[in-house]
C-alpha positions as CSV (number, residue, x, y, z in Angstrom):
1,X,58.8,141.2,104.1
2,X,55.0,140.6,104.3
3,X,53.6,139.6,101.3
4,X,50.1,140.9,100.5
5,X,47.1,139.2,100.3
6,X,45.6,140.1,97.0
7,X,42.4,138.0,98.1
8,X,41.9,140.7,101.2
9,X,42.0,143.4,98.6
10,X,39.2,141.5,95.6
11,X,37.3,140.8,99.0
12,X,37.3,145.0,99.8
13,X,36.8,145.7,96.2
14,X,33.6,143.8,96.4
15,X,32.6,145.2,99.4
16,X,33.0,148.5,98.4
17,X,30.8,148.1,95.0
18,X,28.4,146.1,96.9
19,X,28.1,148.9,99.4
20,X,27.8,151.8,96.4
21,X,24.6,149.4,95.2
22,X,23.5,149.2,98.9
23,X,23.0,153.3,99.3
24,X,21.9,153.6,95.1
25,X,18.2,153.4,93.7
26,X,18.8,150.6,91.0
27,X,16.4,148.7,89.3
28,X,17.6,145.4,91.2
29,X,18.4,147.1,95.0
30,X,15.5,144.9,96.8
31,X,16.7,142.0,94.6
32,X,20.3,142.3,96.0
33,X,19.6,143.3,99.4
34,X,20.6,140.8,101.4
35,X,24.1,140.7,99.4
36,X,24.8,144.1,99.6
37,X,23.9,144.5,103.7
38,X,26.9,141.9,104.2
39,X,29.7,144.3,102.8
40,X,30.0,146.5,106.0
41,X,30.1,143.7,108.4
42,X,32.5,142.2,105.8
43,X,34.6,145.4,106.3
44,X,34.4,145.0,110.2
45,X,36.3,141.4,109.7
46,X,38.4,142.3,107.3
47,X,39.8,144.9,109.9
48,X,39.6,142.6,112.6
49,X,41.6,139.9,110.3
50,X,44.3,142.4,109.4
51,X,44.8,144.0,112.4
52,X,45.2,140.5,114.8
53,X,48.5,139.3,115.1
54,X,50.4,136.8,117.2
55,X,47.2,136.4,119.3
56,X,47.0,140.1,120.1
57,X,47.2,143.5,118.4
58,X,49.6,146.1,119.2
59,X,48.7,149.2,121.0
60,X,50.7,151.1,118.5
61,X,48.9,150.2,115.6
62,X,45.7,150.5,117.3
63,X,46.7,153.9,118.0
64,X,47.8,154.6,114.4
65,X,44.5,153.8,113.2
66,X,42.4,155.6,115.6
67,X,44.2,158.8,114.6
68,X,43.5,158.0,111.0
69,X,39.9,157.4,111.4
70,X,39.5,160.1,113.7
71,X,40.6,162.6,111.4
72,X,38.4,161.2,108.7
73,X,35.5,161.3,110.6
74,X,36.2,165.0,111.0
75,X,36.6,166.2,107.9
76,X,33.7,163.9,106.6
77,X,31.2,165.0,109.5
78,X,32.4,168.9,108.5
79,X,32.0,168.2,105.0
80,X,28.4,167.1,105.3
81,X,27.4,169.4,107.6
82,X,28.1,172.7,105.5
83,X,26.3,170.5,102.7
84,X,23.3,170.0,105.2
85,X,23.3,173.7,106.2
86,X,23.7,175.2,102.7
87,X,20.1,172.8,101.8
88,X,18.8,174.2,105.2
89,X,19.3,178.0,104.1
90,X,18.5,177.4,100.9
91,X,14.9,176.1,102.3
92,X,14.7,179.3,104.5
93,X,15.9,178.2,107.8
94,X,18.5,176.7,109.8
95,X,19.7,173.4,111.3
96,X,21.2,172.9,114.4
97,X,21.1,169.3,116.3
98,X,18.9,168.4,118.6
99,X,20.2,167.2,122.0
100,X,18.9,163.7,120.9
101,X,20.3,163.7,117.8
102,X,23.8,164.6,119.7
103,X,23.0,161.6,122.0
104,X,22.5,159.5,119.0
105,X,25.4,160.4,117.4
106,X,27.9,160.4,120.9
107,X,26.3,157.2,121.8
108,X,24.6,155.3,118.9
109,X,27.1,156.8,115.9
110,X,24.1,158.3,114.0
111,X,25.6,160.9,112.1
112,X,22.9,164.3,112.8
113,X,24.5,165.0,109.4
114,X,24.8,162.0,107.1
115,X,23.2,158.4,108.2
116,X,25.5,156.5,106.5
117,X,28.9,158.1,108.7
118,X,27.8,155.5,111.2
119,X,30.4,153.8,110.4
120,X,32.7,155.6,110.6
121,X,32.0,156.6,114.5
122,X,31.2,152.9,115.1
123,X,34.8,152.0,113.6
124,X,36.2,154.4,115.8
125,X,34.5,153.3,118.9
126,X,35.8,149.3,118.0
127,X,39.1,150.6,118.4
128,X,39.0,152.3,121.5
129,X,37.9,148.9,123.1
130,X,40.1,146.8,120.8
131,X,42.8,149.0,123.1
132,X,41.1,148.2,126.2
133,X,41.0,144.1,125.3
134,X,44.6,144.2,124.2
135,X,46.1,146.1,127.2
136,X,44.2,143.8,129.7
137,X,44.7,140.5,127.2
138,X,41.1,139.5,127.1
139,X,40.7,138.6,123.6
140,X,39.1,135.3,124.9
141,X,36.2,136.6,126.3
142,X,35.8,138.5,123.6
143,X,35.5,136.3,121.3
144,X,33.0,133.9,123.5
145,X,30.7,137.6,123.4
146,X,30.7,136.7,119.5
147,X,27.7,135.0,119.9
148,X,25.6,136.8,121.8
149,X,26.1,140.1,120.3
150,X,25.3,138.5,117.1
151,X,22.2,136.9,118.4
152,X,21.0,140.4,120.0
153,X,21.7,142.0,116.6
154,X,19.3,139.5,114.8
155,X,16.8,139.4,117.8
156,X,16.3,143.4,118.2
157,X,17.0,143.8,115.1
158,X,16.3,142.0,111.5
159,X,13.4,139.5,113.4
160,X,12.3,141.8,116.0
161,X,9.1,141.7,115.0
162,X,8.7,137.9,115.0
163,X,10.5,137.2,118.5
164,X,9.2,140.7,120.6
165,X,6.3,141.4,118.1
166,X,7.7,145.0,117.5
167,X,9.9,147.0,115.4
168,X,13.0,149.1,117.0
169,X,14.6,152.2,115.3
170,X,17.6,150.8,113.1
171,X,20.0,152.9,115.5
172,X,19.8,150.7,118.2
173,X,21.4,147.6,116.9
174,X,23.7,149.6,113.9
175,X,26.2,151.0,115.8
176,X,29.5,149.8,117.2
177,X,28.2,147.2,120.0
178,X,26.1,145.1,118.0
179,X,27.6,145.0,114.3
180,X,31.1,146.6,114.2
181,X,32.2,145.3,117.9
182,X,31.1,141.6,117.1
183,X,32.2,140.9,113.2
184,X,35.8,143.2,114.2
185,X,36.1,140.7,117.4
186,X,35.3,137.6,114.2
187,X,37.7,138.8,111.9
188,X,40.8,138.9,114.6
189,X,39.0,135.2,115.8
190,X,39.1,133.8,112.2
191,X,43.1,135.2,112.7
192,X,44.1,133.4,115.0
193,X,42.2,130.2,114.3
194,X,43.1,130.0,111.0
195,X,45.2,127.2,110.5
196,X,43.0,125.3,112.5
197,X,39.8,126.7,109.9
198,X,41.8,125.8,106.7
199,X,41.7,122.1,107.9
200,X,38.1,121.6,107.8
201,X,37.1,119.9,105.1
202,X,34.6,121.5,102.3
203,X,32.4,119.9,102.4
204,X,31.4,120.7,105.8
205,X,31.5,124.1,104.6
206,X,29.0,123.1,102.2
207,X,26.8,121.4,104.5
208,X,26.6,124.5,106.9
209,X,25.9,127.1,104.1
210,X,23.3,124.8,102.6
211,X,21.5,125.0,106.5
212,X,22.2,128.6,106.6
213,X,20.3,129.3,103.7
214,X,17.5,127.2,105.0
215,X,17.2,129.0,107.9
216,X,17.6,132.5,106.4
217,X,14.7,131.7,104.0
218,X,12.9,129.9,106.6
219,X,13.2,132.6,109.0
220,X,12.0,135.5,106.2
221,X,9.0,133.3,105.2
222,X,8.4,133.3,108.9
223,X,8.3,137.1,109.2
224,X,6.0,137.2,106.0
225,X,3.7,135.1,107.0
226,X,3.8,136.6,110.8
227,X,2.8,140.0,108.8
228,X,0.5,138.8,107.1
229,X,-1.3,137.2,109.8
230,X,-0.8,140.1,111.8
231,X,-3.0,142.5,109.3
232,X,-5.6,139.7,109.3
């Protein structure tokens, strides 16, 4: 018998509070920003983590939860839509989606009927190619995609307007390629390196968060002061 890992489950209940703060107007939600963005991706490992296995995941279980989170999104996406209608009549008209909005949603994940099922779509479209990796067994090369999908995310996305000079619509990097594809693909590569990971020592660990932090707050007074130069 497995034994659980009560640490996965504190880690989720974080996650899940941290995402509540994320999509609430509280006095502190710019203060705690940064924190709270990190629960989703944290979800996308922690699925990753549970899921990889003997340096694979099984087709069946794959399978198992693609059914689950198809049916959620169903529900959920009907759900919100009679919600979104009801408002629309109320107002005196009706919505129906445009045929972008049904391109956005097919291939982006945004929901036409609640922005934060994106999720939910994106989940769904990591494990339809979490299928395709582990039927092939091309986990490796997935993993070494890590990185760049990762670096597109921060590039297109969270400093676009310092490396390209622009802003893009938040669509184009939060959907399953560039957030839940890479961090799931993390999760199962944390997995199956893990033994390897615990030996590092700490305080190597240390050393790399301290430079993280550097370059995190180097790289958002870099954007300020880009902006600010930029209205001069």
């Amino acid at each position: 018998m497995i034994e659980r890992n009560y640490s996965i489950d504190i880690l989720k209940f974080i996650c899940a509070i941290l995402v509540v703060f994320l999509h609430t107007d509280c006095v502190y939600h710019d203060y705690i920003l940064p924190l709270t963005r990190c629960a989703v991706p944290c979800f996308f490992m922690i699925s990753g983590y549970l899921l990889f296995n003997d340096g694979d995941i099984e087709i069946s279980r794959l399978k198992r939860s693609t059914r689950n989170i198809l049916h959620i999104i169903v529900w959920s996406t009907l759900l919100f839509a009679c919600y979104k209608e009801a408002v629309a009549i109320h107002q005196g008209s009706v919505y129906i989606p445009s045929l972008r909005e049904l391109f956005n949603f097919i291939v982006l994940n945004e929901n036409p009927f609640g922005g934060h099922l994106w999720y939910l779509g994106a989940y769904l479209y990591v494990l339809l190619i979490a299928m395709i990796i582990s039927k092939y067994k091309i986990w490796k090369y997935m993993f070494y995609a890590i990185p760049i999908l990762l670096l597109t995310d921060l590039i297109l996305g969270k400093y676009s307007l310092l490396f390209l000079d622009r802003e893009f619509p938040v669509i184009y990097v939060r959907n399953f390629l560039f957030v839940g594809l890479p961090y799931f693909a993390l999760g199962a590569c944390l997995k199956k390196y893990s033994d390897k990971i615990s030996k590092i020592k700490y305080y190597y660990w240390l050393i790399g968060g301290h430079f993280i932090l550097i370059d995190v707050s180097n790289g958002k007074m870099g954007i300020a002061i880009f902006r600010q130069e930029s209205r001069t």
